[in-house]
N, C-alpha and C positions, 0 to 999 in steps of 0.2 A: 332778516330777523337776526336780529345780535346774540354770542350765548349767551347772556343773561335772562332774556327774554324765553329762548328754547329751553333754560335751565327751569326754569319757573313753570312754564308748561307740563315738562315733562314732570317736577315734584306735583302738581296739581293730579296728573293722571296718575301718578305713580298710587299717591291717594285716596283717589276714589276706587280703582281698583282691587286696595287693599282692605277698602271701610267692607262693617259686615251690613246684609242686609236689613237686621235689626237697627244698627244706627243708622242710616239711610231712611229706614222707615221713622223711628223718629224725629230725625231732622225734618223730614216732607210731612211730619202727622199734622200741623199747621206753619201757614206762612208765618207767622210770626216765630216759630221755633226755625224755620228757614231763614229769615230775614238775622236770626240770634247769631245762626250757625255763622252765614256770609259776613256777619259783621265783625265777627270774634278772627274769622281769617286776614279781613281786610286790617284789621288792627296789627294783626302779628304781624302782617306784609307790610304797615307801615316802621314796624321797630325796625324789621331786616332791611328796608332803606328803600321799600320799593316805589317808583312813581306813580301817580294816578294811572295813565297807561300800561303798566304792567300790572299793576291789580288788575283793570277793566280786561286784559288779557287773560290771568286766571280766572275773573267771572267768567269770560266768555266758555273758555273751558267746560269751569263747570255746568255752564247751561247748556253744551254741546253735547254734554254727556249726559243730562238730564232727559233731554228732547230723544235722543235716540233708548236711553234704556230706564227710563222711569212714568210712570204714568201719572199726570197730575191729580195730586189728593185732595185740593179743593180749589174753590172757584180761583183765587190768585194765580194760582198755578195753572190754572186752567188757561187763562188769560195767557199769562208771560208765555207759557207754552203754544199757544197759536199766533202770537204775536213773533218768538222765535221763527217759526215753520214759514211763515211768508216773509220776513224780513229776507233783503238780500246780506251778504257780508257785512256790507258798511255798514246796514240798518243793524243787527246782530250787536258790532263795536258798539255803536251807539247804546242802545238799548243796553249793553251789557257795562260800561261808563254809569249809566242812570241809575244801575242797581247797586253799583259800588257809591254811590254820592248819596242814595237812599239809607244804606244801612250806616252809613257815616256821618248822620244825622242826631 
């Protein structure tokens, strides 16, 4: 992993650890304020220069963090959250790829 890559990870945790749980909970009150959230970041990561894989590296991220300290608020979530839990790595990259090409729609 290159530091630009670790660099970008670590701004993404840096992040969420610092969001309160108020904006948290409104980002997850529907996917679609989800899908708003993920998109507005992937835009900003496209001005700072970032490639389609280093976005799909910050989604991944944040759905890592998702999976382990958020509960899904509705059925989408629901989904993408079981669908993380049995995906292996690769599956995960993948999966986390599709949601960045989704909200960049």
């Amino acid at each position: 992993m290159n530091n630009n890559t670790e660099t970008v990870e670590n701004k993404v945790e840096d992040k969420l650890n610092e969001m309160s749980q108020e904006k948290k909970d409104n980002i997850l009150s529907s996917f679609n304020e989800f899908k708003s959230y993920l998109g507005d970041k992937v835009t900003k990561g496209e001005k700072l220069g970032l490639n389609d894989n280093q976005l799909a590296l910050a989604a991944k991220k944040i759905a890592d963090y998702l999976a382990a300290h958020e509960d899904p608020q509705n059925e989408e979530q629901y989904l993408l959250h079981e669908l993380w839990k049995v995906g292996n790595e690769e599956e995960q990259h993948h999966l986390a790829h599709m949601l960045v090409k989704l909200v960049k729609e």
